[in-house]
N, C-alpha and C positions, 0 to 999 in steps of 0.2 A: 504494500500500500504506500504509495507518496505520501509524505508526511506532512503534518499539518504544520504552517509556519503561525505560529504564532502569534507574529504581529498582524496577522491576517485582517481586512479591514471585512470582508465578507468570510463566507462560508466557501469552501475548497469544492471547486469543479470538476478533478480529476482522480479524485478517489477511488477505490474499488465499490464502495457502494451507490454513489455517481453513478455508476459504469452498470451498474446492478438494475438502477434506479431507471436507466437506459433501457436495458435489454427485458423490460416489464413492460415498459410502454407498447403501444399496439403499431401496426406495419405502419399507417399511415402515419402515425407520428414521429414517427421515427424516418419516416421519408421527409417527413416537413425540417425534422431538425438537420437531417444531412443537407438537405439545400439549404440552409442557414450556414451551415457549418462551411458549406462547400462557397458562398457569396464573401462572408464576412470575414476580416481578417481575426484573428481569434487571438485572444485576450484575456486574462485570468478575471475571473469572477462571471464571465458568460459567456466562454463558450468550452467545454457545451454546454446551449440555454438547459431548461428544466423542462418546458412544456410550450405547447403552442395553444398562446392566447387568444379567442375569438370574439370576447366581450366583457363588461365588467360593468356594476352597477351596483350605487350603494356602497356598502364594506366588501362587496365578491369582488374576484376575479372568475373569469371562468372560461375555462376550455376549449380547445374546437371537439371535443366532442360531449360536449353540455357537462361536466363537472363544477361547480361550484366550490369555491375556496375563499374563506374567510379570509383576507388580505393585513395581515400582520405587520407588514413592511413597507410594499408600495411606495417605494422609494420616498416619502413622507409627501407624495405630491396627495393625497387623497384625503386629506383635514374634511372637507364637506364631503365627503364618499363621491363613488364615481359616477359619472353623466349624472350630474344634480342636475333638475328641470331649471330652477334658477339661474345656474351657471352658463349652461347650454340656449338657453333663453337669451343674457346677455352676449353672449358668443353669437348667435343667429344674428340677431337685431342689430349687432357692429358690423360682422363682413358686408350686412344689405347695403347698408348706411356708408362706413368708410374703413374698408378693410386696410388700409396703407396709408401711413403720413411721411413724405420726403422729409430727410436729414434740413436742419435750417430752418422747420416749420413746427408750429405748433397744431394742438390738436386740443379740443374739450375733453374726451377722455382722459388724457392724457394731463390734462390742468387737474379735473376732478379724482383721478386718483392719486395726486401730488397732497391734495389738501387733505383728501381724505387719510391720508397714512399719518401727515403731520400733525391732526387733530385729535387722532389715538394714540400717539407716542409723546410722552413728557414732552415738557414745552419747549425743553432746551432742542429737541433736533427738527430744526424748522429746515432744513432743506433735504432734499433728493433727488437722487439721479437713479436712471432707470437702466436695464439689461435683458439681455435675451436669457441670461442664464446664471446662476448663483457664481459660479467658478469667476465668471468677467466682473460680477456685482464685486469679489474680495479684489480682483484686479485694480478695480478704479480707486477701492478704498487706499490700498499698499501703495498707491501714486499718490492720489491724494495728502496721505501719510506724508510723505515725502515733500511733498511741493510744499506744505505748511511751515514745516519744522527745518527744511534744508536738510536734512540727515538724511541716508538711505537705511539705515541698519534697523531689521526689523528682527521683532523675539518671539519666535511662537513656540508650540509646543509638538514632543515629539509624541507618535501615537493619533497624531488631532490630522483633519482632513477639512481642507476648506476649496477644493476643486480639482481639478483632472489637466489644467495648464501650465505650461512650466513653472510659470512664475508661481502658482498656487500646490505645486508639487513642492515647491523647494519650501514656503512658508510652512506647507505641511510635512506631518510623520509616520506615515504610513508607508513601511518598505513595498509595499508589491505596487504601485506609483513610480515609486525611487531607482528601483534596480535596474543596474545596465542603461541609465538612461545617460550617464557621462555630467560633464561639470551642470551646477545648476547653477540659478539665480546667488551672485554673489551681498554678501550682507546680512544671511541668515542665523540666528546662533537659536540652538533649541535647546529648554529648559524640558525638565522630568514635570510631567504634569501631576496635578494632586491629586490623588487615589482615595476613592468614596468609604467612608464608613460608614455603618448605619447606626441612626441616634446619633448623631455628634452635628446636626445641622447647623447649630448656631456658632458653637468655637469646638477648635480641635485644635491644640496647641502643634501635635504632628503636623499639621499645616501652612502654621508656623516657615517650617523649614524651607516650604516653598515657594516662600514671596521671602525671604531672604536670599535664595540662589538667584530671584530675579532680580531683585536690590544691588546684587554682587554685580551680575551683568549690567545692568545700567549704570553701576559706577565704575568699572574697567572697561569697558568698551567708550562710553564716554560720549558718543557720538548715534544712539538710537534713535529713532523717531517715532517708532510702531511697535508696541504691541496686538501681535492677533491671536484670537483663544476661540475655541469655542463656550459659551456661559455654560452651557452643559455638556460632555462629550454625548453623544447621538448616540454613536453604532453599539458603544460596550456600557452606556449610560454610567457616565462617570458624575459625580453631583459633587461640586465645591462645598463648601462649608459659607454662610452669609461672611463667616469674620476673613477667610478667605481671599474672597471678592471685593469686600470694601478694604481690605488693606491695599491692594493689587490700584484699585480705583485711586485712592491715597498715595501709594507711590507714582503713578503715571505723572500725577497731576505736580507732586515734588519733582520730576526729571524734566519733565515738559515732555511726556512719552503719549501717545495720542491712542489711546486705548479704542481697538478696535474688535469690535463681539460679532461673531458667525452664529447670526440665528439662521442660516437659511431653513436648517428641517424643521426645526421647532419650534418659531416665533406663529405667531396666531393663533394661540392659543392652545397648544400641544400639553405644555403643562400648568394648562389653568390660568393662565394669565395671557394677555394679548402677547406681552414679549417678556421673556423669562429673564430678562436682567430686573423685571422687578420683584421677583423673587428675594432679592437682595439688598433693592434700596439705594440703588446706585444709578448713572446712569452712564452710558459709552460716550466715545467722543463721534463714532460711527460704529451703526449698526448694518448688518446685512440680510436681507431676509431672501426668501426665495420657495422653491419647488412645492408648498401647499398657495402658494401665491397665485399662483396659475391654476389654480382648481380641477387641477386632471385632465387638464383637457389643452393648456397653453404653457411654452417656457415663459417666465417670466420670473425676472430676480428684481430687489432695490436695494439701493445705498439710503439710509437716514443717515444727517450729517447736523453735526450740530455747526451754528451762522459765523464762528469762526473760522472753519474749513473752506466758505465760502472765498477761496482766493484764489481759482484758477481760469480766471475769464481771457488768458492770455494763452494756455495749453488746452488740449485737448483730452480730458479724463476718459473718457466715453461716446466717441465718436461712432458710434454701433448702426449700423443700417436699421436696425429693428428694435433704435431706444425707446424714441416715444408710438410706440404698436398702440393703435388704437383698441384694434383688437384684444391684444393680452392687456392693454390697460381696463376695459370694459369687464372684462372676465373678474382681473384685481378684485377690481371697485365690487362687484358681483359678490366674490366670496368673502370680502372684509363684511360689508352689509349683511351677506346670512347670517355670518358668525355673532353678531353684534342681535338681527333682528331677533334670531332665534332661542337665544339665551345658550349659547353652545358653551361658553364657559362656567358655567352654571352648571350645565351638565356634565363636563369633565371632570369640575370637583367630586360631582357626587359618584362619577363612577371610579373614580379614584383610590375612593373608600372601597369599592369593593375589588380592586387590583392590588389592595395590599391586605387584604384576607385573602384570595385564594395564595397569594405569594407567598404570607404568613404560615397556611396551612401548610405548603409543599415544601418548606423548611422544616415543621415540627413534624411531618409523615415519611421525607425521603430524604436520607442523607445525604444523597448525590447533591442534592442543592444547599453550598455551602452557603450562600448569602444571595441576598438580594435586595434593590434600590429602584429607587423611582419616582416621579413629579407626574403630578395630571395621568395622560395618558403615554405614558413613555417608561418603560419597566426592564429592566434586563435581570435575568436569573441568572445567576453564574455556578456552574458546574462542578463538581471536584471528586474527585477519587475517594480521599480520604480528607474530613475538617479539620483536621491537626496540622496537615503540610500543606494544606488548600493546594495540591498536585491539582492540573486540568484533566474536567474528564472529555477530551478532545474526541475519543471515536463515541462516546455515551451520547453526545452531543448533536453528533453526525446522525445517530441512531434513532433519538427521537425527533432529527427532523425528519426524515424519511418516512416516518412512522405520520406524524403529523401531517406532512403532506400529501401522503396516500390517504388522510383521512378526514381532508376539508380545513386544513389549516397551515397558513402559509407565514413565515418569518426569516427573521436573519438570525447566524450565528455572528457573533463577533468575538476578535481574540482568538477562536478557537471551541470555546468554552463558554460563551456568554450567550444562553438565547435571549434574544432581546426582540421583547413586542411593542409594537409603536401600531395598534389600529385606527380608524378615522375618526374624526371626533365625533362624528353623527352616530356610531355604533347603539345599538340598543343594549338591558343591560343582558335581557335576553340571550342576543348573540354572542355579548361578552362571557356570558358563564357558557354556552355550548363550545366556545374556543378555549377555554380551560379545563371545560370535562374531554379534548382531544386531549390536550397536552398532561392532564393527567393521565390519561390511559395509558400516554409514552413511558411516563414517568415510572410508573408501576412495572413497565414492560420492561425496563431496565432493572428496574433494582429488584426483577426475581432473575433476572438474567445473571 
């Protein structure tokens, strides 16, 4: 069997049970995936894909041959589940109207979902700038960054993933990104990022130690401009501590270091809150949002920027063909408005409460789940052999996804070890407890195993 790497940002595609996982599926699909395989150039984490998708709606994804699968993951584009009528409604009604705005021009959409972003974010980030795509949104910021302060040297964190472009490969730490890809983006230096404990949300002196190694850095290096962090890591759901964060906030502000937060998966309410740095009482100097932005159906990222960043009327931050999209800004406006109309944070809390009972339970029943964390709708179980040396249980991991997905529920591994569920906020609580009586059945199927 290939062995699992660890710092794995997804879950491993060329396993023996992959390969298993393959040779189960039925002729035609397995013909569908060969012409996939045979067009695309092929790349860790999807190829080879898993299944071929014919429709989704709601929390499903679902099959070309009508299976239905509770969508866990969904690259976190599905905050309002998928083909919302709302969403698709404003989608229709923009292409009729003005599906395209030339570069130099403006657009009503495009005003209207400016104000509207500004209006729900603390009052300090009155401006924004717009993108096709989260990875170009940390782009503009890391210039940005730069044009303000004069410095180029930016500090992120290793493990943290803020896009798939060179310059966001290098601010990021995520090796299957990284490797064999030769010199990157000069001016990077990465710090160890702070590792979750549960109960300790408000101080953890362990933590301490990690906005002192950044204190170090910004006083030997001498010359940074940027901090970029994710406020919560996503994929293996890593949670700071409030004291954390506000010190990190506190030293920016003492180096003149321009604190920049990667909400793209998680901002709009993922964990209860429109944007999760209020979690903490803080606020960025630039924020990034993206992928539930576009409401499943549109790319679309943004840059918040608070009015001092406001300095680059002389360069070109974001000269994008497809900045101000009518269209993906109509969609925007579209799914801020549900979120807000519907009381969907409202509803996040309360199912919140019940993501950390069943989480709670499958710690006190199954030893393999040595721990586990989590905000709103955003939870990762982490895995382990044995609770004494918290060893990963990396193939146990493998096993109950397979299991799961053969059985109507679909997620990510991260790390290795870490399943981590991220479903749409529109979830019922329903659905929600029938995706954890899959994922116990795995559970159980492991540990008589």
């Amino acid at each position: 069997m290939i062995s699992q790497n660890l710092t794995q940002e997804g879950d491993v595609n060329l396993t023996d049970r992959r390969k298993a996982w393959y040779d189960a599926l039925s002729f035609e699909v397995r013909m569908a995936l060969e012409d996939d395989a045979s067009c695309f150039i092929h790349q860790s984490l999807s190829t080879p894909c898993l299944e071929v998708v014919s429709d989704c709606m709601g929390p499903y994804i679902v099959t070309s041959e009508g299976k239905k699968i509770l969508d866990f993951h969904g690259n976190n584009v599905h905050h309002v589940g998928y083909k919302n009528p709302k969403i698709l409604e404003a989608l229709h009604q923009q292409v009729e109207t003005l599906p395209f705005s030339p570069r130099r021009y403006t657009n009503q959409p495009a005003i209207n979902l400016a104000k509207k972003l500004t209006k729900i974010a603390p009052d300090e980030l009155t401006r924004v700038l717009f993108a096709p795509s989260g990875s170009l949104a940390n782009s503009m910021a890391i210039k940005l960054a730069r044009i303000y302060t004069g410095r180029h040297k930016i500090v992120s964190m290793w493990g943290s993933f803020h896009g798939a472009g060179l310059d966001t490969i290098s601010v990021g730490g995520e090796a299957v990104f990284r490797k064999d890809i030769g010199p990157l983006m000069p001016g990077v230096v990465h710090v160890p990022p702070p590792i979750s404990y549960r109960g300790l949300w408000n101080d953890d002196p362990q933590q301490d130690r990690y906005v002192e190694y950044i204190r170090y850095v910004f006083e030997h290096e001498g010359d940074v401009g940027a901090l970029i962090a994710e406020t919560i890591r996503d994929t293996d759901v890593q949670i700071p501590t409030k004291n954390f964060w506000q010190k990190v906030r506190a030293l920016c502000d003492e180096y003149g270091v321009v604190l920049i937060l990667d909400e793209i998966p998680i901002a709009l309410g993922k964990t209860g809150k429109m944007f999760t740095f209020e979690h903490y009482g803080i606020v960025p100097d630039i924020v990034t949002l993206g992928k539930g932005l576009g409401g499943g159906v549109f790319p679309m990222a943004a840059l918040l920027a608070k009015e001092k960043l406001n300095i680059a009327e002389k360069q070109s931050v974001g000269h994008f063909t497809h900045e101000k999209t009518p269209v993906g800004c109509a969609v925007a406006l579209a799914v801020v408005n549900y979120i807000e109309e519907n009381q969907i944070l409202e509803h996040v809390c309360k199912l919140e409460r019940r993501m950390y009972k069943r989480c709670m339970d499958f710690k006190a029943h199954y030893p393999i789940v040595g721990d586990f964390r989590g905000l709103g709708l955003l939870w990762g179980l982490e895995l382990v052999t044995d609770r004494h040396t918290k060893k990963r249980a990396c193939a146990e991991a493998e096993k109950i996804l397979y299991h799961c997905l053969a059985n109507g529920l679909n997620f990510k591994i991260s790390q290795g070890n870490v399943i981590t569920l991220s479903p749409p906020l529109i979830i019922t609580e329903a659905q929600l407890n029938q995706a954890f009586d899959i994922l116990e059945e795995a559970l159980i199927l492991v540990d008589k195993s």
